[in-house]
Jmol script that loads the backbone (N, CA, C; Angstrom):
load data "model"
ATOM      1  N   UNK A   1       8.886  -5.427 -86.191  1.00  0.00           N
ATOM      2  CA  UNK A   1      10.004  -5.867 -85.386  1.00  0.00           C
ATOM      3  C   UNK A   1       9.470  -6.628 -84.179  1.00  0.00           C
ATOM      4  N   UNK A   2       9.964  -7.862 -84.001  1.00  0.00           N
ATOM      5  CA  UNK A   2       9.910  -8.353 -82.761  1.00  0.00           C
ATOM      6  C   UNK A   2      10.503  -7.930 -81.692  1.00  0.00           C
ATOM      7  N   UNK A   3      10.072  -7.832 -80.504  1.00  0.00           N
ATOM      8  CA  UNK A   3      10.464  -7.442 -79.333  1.00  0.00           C
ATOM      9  C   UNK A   3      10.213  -8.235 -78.048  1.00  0.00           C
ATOM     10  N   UNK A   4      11.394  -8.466 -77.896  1.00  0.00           N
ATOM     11  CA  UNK A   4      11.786  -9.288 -76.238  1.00  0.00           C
ATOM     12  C   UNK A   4      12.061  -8.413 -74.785  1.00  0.00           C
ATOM     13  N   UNK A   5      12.699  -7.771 -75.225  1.00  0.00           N
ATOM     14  CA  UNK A   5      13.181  -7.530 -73.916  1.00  0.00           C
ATOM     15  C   UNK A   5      12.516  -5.316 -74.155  1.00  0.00           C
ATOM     16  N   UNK A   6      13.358  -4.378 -72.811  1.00  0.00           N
ATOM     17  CA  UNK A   6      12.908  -3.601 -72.790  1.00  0.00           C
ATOM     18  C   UNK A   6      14.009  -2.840 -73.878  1.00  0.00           C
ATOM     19  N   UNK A   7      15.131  -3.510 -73.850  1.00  0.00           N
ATOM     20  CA  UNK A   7      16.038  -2.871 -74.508  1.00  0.00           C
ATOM     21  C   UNK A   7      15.595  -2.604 -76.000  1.00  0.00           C
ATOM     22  N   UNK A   8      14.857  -4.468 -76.695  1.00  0.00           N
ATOM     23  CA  UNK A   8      14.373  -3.873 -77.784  1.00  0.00           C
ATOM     24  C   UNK A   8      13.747  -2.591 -78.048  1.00  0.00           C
ATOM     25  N   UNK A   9      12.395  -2.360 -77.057  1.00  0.00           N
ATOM     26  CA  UNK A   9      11.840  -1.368 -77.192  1.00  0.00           C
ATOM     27  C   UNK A   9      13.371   0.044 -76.976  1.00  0.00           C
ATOM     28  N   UNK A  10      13.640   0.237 -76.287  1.00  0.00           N
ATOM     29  CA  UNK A  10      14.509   1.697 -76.562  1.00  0.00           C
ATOM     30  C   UNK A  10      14.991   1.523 -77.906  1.00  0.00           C
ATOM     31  N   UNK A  11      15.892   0.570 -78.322  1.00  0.00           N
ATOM     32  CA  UNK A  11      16.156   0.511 -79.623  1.00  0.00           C
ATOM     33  C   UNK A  11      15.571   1.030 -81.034  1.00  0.00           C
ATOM     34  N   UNK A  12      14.706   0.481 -80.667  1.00  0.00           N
ATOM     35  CA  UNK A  12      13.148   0.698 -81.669  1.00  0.00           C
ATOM     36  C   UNK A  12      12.829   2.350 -81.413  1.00  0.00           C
ATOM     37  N   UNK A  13      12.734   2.373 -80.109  1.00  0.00           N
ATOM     38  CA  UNK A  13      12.304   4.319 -80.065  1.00  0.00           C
ATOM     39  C   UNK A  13      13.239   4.709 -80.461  1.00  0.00           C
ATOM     40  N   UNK A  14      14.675   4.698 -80.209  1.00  0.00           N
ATOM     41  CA  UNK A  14      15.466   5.518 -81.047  1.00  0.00           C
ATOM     42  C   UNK A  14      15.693   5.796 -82.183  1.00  0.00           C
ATOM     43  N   UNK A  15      15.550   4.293 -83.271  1.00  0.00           N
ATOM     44  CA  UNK A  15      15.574   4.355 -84.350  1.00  0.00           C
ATOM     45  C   UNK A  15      14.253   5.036 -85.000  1.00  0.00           C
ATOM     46  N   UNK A  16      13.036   4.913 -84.421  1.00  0.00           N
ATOM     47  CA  UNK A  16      12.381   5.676 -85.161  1.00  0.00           C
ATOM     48  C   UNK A  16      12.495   7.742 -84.955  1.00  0.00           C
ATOM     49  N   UNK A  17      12.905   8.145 -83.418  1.00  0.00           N
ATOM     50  CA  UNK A  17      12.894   9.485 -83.183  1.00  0.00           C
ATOM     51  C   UNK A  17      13.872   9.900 -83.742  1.00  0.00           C
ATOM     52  N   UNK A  18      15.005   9.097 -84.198  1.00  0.00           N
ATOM     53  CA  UNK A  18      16.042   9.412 -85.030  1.00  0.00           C
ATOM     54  C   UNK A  18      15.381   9.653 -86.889  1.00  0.00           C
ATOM     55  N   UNK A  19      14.887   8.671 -87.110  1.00  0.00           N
ATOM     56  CA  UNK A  19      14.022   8.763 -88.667  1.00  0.00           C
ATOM     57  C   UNK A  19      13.065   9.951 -88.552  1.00  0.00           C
ATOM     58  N   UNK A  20      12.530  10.739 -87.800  1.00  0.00           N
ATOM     59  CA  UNK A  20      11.744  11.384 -88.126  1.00  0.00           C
ATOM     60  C   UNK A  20      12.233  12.985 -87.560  1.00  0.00           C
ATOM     61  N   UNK A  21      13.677  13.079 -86.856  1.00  0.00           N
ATOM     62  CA  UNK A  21      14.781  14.247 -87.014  1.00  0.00           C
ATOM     63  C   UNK A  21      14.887  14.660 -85.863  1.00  0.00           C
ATOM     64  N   UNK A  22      13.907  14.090 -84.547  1.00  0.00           N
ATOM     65  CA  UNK A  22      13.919  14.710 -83.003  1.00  0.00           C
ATOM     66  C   UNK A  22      14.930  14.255 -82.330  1.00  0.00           C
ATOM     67  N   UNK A  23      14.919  15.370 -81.439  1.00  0.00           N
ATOM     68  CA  UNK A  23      16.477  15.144 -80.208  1.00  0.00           C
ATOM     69  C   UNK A  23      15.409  14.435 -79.356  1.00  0.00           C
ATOM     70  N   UNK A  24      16.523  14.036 -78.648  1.00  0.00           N
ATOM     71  CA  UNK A  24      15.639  13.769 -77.104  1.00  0.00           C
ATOM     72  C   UNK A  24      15.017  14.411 -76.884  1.00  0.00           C
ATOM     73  N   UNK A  25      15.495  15.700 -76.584  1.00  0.00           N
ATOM     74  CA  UNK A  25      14.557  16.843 -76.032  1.00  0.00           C
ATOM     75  C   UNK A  25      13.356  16.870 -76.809  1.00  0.00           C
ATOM     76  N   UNK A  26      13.567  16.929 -78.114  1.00  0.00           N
ATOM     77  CA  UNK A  26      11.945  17.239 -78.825  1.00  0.00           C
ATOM     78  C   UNK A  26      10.900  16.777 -78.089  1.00  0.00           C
ATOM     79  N   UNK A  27      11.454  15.046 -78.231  1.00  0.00           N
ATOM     80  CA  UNK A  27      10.377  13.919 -77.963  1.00  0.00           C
ATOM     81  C   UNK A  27      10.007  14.066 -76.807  1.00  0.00           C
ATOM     82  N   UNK A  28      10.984  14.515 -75.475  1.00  0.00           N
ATOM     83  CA  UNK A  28      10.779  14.510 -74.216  1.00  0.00           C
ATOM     84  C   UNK A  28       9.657  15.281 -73.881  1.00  0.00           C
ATOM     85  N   UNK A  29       9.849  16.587 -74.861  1.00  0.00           N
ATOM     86  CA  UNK A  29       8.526  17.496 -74.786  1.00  0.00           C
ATOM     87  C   UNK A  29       7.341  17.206 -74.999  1.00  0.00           C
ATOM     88  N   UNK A  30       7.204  16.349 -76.160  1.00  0.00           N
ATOM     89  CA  UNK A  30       6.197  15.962 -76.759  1.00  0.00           C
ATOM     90  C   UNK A  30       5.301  14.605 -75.846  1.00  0.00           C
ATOM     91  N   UNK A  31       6.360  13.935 -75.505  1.00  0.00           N
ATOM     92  CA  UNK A  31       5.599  13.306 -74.241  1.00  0.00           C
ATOM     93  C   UNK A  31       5.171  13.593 -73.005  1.00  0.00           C
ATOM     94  N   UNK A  32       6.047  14.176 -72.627  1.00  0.00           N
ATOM     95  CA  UNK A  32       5.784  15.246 -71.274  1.00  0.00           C
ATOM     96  C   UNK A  32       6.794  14.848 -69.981  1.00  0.00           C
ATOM     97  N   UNK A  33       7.610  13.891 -70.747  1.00  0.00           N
ATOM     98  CA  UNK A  33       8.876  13.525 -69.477  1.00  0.00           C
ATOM     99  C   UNK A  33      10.318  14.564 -69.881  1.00  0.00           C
ATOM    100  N   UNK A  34      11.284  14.567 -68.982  1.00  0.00           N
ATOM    101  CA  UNK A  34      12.174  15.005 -69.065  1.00  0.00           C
ATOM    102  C   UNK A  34      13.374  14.163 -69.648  1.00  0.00           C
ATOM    103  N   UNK A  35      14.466  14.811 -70.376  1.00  0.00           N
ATOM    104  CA  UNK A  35      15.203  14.388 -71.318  1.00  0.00           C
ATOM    105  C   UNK A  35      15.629  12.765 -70.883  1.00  0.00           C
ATOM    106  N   UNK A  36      16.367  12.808 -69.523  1.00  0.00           N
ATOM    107  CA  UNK A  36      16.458  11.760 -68.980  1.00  0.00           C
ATOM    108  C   UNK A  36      15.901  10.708 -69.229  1.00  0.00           C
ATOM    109  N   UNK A  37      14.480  10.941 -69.064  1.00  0.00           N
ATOM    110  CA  UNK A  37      13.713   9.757 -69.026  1.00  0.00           C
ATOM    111  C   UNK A  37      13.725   9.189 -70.492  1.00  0.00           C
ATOM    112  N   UNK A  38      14.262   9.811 -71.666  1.00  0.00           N
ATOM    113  CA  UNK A  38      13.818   9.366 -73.269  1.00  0.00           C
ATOM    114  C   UNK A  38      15.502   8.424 -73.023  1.00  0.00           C
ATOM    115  N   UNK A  39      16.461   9.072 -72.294  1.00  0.00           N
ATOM    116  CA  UNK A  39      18.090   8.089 -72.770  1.00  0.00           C
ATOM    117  C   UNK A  39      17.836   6.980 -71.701  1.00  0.00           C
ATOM    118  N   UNK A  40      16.976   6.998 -70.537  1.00  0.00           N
ATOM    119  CA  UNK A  40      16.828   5.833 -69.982  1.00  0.00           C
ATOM    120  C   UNK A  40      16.055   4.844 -70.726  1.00  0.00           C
ATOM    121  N   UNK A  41      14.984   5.446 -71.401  1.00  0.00           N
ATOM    122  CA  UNK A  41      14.576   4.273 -72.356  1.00  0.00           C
ATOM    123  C   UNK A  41      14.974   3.882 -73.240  1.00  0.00           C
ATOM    124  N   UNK A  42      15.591   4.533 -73.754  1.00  0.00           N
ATOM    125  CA  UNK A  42      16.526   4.241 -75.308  1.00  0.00           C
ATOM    126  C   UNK A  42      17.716   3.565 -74.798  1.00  0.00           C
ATOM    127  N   UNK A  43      18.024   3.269 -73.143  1.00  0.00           N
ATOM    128  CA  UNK A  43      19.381   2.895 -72.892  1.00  0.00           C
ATOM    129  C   UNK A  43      18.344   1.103 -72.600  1.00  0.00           C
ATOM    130  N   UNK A  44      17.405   1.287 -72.197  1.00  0.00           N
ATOM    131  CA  UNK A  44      16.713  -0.140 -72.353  1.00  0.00           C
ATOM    132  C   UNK A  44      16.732  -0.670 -70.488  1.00  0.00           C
ATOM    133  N   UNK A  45      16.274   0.741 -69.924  1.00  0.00           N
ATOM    134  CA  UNK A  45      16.196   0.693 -68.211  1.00  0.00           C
ATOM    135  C   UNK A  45      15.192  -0.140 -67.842  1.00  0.00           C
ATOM    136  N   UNK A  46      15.224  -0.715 -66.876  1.00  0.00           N
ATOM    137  CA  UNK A  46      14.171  -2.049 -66.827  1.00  0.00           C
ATOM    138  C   UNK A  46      12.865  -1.167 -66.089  1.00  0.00           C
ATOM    139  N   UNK A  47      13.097  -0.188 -65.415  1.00  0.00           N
ATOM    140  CA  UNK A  47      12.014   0.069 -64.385  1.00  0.00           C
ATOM    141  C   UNK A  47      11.345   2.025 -64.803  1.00  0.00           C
ATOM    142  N   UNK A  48      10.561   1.779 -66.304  1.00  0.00           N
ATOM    143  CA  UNK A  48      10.292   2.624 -66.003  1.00  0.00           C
ATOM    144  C   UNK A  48       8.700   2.495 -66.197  1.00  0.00           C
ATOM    145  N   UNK A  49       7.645   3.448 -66.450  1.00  0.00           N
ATOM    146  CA  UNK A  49       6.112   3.397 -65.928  1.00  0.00           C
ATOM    147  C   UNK A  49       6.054   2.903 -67.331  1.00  0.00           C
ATOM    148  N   UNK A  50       4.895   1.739 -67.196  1.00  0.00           N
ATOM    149  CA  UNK A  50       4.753   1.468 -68.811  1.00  0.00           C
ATOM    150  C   UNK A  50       3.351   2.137 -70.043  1.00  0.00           C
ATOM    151  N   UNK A  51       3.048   3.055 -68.812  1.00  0.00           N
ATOM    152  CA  UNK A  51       1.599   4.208 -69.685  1.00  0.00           C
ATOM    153  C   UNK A  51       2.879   4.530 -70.399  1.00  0.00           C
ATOM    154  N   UNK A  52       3.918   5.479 -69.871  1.00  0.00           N
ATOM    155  CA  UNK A  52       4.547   6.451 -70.755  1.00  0.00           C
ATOM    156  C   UNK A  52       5.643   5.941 -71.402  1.00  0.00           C
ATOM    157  N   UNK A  53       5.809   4.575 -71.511  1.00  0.00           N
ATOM    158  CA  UNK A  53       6.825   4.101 -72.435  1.00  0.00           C
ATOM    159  C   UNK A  53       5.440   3.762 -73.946  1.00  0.00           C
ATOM    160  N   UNK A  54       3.732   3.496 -73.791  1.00  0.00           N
ATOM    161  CA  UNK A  54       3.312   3.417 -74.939  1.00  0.00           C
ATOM    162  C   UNK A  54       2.709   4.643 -74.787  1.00  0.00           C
ATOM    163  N   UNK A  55       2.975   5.474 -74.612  1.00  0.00           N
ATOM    164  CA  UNK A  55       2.813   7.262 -74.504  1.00  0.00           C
ATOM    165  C   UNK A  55       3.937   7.657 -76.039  1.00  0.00           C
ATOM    166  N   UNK A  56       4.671   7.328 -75.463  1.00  0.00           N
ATOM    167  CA  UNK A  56       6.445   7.592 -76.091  1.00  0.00           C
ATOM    168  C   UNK A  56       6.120   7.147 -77.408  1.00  0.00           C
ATOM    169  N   UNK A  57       5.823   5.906 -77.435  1.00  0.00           N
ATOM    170  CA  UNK A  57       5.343   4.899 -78.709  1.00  0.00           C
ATOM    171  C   UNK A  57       4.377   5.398 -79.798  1.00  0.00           C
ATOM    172  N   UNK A  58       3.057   5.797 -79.209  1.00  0.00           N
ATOM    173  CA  UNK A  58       2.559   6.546 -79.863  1.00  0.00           C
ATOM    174  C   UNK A  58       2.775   7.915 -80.193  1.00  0.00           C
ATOM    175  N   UNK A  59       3.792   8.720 -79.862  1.00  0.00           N
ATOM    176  CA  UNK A  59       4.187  10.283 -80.316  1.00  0.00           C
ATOM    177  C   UNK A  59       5.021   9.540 -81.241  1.00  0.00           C
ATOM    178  N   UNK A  60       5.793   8.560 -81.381  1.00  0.00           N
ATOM    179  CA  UNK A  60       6.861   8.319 -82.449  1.00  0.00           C
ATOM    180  C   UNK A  60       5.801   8.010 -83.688  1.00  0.00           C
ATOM    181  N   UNK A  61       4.446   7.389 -83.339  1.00  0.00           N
ATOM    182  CA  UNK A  61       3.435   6.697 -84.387  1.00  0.00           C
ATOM    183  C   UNK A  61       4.041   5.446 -84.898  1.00  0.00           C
ATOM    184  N   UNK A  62       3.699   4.398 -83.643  1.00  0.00           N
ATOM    185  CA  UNK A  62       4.108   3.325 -82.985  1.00  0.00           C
ATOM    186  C   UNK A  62       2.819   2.569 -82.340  1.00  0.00           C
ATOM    187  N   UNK A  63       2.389   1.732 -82.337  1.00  0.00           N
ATOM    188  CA  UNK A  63       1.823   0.723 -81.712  1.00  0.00           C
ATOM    189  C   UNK A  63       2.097  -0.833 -81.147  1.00  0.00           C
ATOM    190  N   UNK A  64       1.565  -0.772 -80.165  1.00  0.00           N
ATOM    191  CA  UNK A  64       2.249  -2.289 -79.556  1.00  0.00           C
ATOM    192  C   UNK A  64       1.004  -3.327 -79.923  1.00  0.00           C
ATOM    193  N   UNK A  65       1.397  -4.389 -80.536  1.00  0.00           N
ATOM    194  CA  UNK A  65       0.463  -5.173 -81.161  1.00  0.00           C
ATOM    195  C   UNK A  65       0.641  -6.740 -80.333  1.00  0.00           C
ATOM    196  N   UNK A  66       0.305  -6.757 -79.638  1.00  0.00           N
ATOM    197  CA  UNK A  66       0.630  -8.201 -78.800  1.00  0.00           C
ATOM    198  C   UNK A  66       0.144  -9.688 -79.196  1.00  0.00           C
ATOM    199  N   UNK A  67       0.349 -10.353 -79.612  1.00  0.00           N
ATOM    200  CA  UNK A  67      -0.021 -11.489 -80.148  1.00  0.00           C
ATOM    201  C   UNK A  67       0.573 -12.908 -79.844  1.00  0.00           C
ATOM    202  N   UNK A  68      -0.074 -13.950 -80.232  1.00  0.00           N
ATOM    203  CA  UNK A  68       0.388 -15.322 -79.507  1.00  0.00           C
ATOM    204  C   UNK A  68       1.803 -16.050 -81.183  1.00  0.00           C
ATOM    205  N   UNK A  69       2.633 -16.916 -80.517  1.00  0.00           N
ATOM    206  CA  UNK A  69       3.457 -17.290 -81.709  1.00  0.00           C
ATOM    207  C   UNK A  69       2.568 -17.968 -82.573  1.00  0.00           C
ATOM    208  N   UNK A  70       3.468 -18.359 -83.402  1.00  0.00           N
ATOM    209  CA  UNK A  70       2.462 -18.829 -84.721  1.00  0.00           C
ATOM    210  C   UNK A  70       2.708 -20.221 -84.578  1.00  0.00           C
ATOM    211  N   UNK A  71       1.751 -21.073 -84.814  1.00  0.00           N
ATOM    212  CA  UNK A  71       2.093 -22.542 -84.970  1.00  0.00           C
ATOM    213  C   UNK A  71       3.316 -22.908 -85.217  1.00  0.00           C
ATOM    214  N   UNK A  72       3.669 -22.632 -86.895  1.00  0.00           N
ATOM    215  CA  UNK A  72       4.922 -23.330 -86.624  1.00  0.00           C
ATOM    216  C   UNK A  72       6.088 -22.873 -85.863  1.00  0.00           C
ATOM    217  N   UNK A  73       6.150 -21.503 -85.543  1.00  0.00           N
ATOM    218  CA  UNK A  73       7.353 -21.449 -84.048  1.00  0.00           C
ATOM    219  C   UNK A  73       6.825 -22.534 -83.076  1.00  0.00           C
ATOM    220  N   UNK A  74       5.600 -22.796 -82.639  1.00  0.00           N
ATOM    221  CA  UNK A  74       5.355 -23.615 -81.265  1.00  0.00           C
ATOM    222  C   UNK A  74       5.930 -25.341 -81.954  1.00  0.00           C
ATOM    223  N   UNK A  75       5.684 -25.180 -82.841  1.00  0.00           N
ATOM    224  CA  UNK A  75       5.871 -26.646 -83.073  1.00  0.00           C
ATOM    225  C   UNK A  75       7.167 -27.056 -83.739  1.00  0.00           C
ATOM    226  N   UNK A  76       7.927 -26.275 -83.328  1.00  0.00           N
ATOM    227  CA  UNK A  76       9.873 -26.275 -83.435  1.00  0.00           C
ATOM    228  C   UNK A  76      10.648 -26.602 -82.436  1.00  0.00           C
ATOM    229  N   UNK A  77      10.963 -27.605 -81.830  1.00  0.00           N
ATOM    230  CA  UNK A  77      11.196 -27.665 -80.810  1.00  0.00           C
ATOM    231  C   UNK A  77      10.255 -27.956 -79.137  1.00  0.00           C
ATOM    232  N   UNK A  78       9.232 -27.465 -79.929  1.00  0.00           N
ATOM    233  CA  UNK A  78       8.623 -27.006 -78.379  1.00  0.00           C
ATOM    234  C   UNK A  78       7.494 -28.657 -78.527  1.00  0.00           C
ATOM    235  N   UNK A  79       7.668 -29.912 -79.295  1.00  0.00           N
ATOM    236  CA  UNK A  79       6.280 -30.613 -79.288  1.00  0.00           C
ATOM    237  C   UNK A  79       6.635 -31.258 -78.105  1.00  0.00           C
ATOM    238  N   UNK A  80       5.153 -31.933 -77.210  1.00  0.00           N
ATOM    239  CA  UNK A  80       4.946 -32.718 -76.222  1.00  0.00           C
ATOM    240  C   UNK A  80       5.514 -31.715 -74.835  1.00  0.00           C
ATOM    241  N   UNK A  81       5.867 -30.694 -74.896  1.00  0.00           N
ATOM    242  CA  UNK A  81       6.320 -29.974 -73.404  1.00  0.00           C
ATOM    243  C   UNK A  81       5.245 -29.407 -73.283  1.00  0.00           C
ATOM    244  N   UNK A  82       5.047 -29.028 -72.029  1.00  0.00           N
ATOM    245  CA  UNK A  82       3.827 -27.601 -71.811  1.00  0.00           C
ATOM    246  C   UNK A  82       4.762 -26.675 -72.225  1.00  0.00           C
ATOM    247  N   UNK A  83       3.465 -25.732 -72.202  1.00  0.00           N
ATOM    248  CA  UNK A  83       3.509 -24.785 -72.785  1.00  0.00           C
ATOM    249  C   UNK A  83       3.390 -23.741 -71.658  1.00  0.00           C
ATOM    250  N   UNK A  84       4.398 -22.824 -71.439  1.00  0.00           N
ATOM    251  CA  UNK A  84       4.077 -21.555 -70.102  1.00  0.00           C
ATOM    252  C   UNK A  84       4.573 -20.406 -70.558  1.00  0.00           C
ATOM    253  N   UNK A  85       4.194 -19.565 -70.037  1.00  0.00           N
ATOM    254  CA  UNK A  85       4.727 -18.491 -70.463  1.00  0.00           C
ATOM    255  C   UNK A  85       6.283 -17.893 -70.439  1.00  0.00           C
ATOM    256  N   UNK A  86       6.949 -18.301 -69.347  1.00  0.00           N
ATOM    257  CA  UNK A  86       8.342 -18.643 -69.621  1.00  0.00           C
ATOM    258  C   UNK A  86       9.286 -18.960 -70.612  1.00  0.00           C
ATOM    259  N   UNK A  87       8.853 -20.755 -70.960  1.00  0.00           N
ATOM    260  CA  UNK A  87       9.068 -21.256 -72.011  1.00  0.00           C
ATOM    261  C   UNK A  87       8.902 -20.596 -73.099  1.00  0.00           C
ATOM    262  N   UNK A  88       7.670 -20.254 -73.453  1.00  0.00           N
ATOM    263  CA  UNK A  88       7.276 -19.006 -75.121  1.00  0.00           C
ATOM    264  C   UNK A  88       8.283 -17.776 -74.717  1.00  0.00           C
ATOM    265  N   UNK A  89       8.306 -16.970 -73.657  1.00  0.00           N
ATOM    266  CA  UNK A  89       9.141 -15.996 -73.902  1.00  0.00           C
ATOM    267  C   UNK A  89      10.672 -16.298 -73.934  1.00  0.00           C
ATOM    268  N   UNK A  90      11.430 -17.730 -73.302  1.00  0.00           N
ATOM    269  CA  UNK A  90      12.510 -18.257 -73.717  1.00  0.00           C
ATOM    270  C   UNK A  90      12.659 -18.747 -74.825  1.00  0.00           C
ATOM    271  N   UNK A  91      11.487 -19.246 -75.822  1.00  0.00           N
ATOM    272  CA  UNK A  91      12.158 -19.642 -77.283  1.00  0.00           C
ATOM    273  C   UNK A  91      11.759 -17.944 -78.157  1.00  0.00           C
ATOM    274  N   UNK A  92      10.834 -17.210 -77.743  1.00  0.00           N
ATOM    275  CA  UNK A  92      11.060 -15.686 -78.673  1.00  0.00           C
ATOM    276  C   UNK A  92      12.311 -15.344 -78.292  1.00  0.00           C
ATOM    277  N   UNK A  93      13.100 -14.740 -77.235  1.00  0.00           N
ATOM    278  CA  UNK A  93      14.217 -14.418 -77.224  1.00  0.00           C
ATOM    279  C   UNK A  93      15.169 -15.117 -77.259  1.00  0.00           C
ATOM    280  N   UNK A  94      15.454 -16.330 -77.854  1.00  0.00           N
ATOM    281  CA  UNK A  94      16.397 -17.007 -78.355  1.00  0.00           C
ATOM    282  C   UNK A  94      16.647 -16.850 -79.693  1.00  0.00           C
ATOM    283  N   UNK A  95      15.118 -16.780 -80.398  1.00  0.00           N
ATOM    284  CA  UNK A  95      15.020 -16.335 -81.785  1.00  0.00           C
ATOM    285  C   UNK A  95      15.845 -15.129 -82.206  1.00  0.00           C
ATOM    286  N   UNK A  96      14.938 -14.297 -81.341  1.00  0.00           N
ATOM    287  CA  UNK A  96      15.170 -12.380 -81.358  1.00  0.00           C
ATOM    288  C   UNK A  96      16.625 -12.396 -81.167  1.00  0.00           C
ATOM    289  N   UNK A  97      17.313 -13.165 -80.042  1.00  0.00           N
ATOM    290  CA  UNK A  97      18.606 -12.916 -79.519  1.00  0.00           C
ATOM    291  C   UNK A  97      19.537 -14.320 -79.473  1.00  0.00           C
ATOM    292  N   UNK A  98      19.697 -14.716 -80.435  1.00  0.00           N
ATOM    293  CA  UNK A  98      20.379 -16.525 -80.307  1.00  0.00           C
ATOM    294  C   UNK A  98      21.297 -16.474 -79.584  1.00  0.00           C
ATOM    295  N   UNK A  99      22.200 -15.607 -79.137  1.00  0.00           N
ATOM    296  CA  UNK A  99      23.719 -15.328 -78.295  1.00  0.00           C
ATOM    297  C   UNK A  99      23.712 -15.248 -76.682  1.00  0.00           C
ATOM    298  N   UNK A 100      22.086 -14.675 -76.186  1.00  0.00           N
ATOM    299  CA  UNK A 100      21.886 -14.459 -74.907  1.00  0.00           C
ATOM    300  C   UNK A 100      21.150 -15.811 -74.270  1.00  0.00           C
ATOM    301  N   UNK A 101      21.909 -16.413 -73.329  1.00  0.00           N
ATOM    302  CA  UNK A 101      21.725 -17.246 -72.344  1.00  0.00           C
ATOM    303  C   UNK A 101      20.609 -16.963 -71.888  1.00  0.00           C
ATOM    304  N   UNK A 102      19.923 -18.231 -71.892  1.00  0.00           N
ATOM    305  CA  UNK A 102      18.507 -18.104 -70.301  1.00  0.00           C
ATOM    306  C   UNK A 102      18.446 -17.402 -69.334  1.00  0.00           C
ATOM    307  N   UNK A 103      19.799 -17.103 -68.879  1.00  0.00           N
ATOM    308  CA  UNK A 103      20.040 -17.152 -67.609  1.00  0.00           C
ATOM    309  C   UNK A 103      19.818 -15.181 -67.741  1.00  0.00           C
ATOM    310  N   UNK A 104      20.536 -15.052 -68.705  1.00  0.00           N
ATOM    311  CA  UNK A 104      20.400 -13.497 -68.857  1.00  0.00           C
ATOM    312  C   UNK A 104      19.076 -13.370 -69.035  1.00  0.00           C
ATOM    313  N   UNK A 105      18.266 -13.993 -69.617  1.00  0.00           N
ATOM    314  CA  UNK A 105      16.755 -13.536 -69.898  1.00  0.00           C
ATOM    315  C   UNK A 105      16.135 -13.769 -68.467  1.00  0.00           C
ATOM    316  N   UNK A 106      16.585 -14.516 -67.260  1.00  0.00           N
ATOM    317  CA  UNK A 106      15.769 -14.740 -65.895  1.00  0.00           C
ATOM    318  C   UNK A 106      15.634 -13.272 -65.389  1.00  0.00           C
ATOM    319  N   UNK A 107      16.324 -12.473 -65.585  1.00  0.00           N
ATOM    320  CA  UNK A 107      16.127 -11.249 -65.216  1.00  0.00           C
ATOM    321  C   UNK A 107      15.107  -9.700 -65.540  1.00  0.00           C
ATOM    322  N   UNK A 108      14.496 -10.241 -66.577  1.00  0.00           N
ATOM    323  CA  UNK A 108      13.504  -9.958 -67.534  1.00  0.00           C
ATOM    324  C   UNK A 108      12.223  -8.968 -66.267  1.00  0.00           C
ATOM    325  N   UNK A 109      12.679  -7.380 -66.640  1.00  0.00           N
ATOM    326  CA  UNK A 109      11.967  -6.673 -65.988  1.00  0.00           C
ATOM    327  C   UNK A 109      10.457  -7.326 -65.902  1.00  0.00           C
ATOM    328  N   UNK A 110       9.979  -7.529 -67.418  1.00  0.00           N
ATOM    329  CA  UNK A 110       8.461  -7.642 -67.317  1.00  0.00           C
ATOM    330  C   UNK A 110       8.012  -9.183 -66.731  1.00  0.00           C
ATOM    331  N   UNK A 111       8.719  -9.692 -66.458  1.00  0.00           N
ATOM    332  CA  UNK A 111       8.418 -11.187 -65.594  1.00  0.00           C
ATOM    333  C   UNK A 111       8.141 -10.311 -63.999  1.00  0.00           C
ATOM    334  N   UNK A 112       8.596  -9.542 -63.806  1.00  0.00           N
ATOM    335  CA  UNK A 112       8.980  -9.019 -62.368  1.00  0.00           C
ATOM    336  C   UNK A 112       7.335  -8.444 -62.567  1.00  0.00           C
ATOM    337  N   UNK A 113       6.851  -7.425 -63.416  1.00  0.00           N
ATOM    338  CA  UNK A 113       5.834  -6.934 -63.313  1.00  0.00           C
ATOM    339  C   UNK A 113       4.552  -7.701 -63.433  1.00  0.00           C
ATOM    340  N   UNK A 114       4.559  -8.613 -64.593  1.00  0.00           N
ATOM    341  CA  UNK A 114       3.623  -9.437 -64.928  1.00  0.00           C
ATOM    342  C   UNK A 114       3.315 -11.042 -64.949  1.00  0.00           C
ATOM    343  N   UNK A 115       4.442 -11.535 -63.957  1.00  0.00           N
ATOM    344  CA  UNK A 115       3.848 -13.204 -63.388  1.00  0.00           C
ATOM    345  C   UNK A 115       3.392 -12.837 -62.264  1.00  0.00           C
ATOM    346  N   UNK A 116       2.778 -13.931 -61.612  1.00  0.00           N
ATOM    347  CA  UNK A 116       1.832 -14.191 -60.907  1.00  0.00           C
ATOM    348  C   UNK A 116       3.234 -14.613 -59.345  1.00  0.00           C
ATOM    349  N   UNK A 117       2.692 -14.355 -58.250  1.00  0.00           N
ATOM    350  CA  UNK A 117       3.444 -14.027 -57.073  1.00  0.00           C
ATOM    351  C   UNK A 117       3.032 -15.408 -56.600  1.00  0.00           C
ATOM    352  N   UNK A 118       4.337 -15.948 -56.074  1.00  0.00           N
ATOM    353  CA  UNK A 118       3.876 -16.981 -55.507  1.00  0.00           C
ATOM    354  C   UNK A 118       3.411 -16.866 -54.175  1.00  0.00           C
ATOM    355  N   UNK A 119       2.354 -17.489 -53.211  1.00  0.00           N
ATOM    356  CA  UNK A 119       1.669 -16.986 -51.833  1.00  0.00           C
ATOM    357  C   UNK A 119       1.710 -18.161 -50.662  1.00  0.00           C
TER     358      UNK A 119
END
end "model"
wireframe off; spacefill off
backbone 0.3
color backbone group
């Protein structure tokens, strides 16, 4: 499954802690957070620690595999523009999500955590 946003990921944890028969609570135990913290991720909360969201990942037996698009996604649309990281994560979640506006994706927890600050 591709994944854009954080919501994918809750999605994804639910559907798998659901396939394998755990409540929240199980999983909550098994990770070591409290119930809360499993419906905030499964509700797709932008701000939570990201050790224990691939904590979570791996008790479900889950891995996050990060990788660059494949040629021909880059070369759909995207020839002669640069290339930024913006742009790549605006044409994956257009893919992932064709219905959600740019504008909804500007809000994108992990831009907040992982671009570069302007000084």
């Amino acid at each position: 499954m591709r994944v854009a946003t954080v919501r994918d990921v809750g999605v994804l944890a639910r559907r798998f802690r659901r396939e394998q028969g755990l409540t929240q609570a199980d999983l909550a135990e098994r990770v070591g957070v409290g119930r809360e913290w499993i419906v905030r991720l499964e509700s797709g909360h932008p701000r939570l620690e990201a050790q224990k969201v691939l904590d979570t990942l791996f008790v479900l037996g889950l891995v996050l595999d990060v990788g660059q698009p494949s040629l021909a996604a880059e070369a759909g649309g995207q020839s002669g523009a640069p290339r930024t990281p913006r742009t790549d994560r605006e044409a994956t979640a257009s893919a992932v999500h064709p219905l959600r506006s740019p504008k909804e994706d500007a809000l994108d927890p992990f831009e907040a955590l992982f671009s570069r600050r302007a000084r």
